[in-house]
C-alpha positions as CSV (number, residue, x, y, z in Angstrom):
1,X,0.0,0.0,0.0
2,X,1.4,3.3,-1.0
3,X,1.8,5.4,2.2
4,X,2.0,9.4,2.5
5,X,3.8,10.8,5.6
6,X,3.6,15.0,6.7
7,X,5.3,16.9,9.0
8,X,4.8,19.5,10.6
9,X,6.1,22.8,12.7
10,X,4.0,24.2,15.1
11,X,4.2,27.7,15.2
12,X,5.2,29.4,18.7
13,X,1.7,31.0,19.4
14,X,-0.3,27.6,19.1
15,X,-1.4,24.7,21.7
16,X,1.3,22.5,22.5
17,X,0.5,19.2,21.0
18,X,-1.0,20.0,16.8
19,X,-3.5,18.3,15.1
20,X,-4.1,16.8,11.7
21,X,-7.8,16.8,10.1
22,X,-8.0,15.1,6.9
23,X,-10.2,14.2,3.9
24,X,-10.5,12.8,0.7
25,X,-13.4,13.9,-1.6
26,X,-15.3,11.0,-2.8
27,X,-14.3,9.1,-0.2
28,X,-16.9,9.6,2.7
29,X,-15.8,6.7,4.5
30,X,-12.0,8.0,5.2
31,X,-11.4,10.9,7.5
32,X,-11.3,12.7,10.1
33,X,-13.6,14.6,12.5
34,X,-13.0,17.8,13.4
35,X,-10.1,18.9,15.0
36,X,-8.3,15.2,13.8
37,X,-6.3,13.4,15.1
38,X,-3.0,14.6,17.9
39,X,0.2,14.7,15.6
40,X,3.6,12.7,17.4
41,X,6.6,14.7,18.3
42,X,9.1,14.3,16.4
43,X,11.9,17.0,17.8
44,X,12.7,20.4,16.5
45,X,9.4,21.6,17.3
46,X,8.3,19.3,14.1
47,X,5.3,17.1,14.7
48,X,4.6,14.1,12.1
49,X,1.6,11.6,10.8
50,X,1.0,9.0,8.3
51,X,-1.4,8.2,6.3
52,X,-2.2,4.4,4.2
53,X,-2.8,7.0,1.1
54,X,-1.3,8.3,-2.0
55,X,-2.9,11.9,-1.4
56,X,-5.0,13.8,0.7
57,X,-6.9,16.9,1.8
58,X,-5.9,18.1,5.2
59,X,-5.7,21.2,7.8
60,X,-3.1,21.7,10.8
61,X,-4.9,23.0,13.9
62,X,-4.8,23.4,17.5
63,X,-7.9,22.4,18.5
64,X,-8.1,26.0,19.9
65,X,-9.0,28.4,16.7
66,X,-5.4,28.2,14.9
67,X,-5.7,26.8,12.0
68,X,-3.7,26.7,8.2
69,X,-6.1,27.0,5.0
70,X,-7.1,23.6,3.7
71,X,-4.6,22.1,2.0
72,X,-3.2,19.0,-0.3
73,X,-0.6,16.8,-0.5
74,X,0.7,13.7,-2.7
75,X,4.2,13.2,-1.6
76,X,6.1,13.2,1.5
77,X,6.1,16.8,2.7
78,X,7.5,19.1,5.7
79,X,4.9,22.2,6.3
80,X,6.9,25.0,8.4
81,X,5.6,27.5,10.7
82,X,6.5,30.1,7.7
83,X,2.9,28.5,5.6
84,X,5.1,26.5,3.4
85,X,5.7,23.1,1.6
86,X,9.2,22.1,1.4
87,X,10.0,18.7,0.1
88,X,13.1,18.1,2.3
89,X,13.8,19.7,5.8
């Protein structure tokens, strides 16, 4: 199964522990309810989850109104607290 793995930094300002909510459209039946699920630490102030999918829809949050815009995803990505994709850290 191809697998799809996202990290992110958590910028200063937000709850301690991020989370990840995710979608794919057209597929009701995988997701996330809102705020997702709690992101592991992965040091550096860089949190990290995987997903069992090629692609998906997804927003960081902190469960506390601090959120990124919706975003997407088909490769293995790092999201830093500056709002963008890098492909390598």
């Amino acid at each position: 199964m191809t697998s799809l793995t996202v990290h992110f930094q958590k910028p200063a300002d937000w709850a301690e522990v991020p989370y990840v909510h995710y979608w794919r459209p057209g597929q009701p039946s995988f997701g996330s309810d809102w705020p997702g699920v709690p992101m592991t630490p992965e040091g550096g102030g860089w949190f990290v989850h995987r997903f069992d999918v090629p692609a998906v829809h997804l927003v960081f949050n902190d469960g506390e109104g601090r959120q990124t815009s919706d975003l997407w995803r088909d490769r293995e990505g790092w999201y830093g607290a500056d709002g963008l994709w890098s492909d390598s850290l």
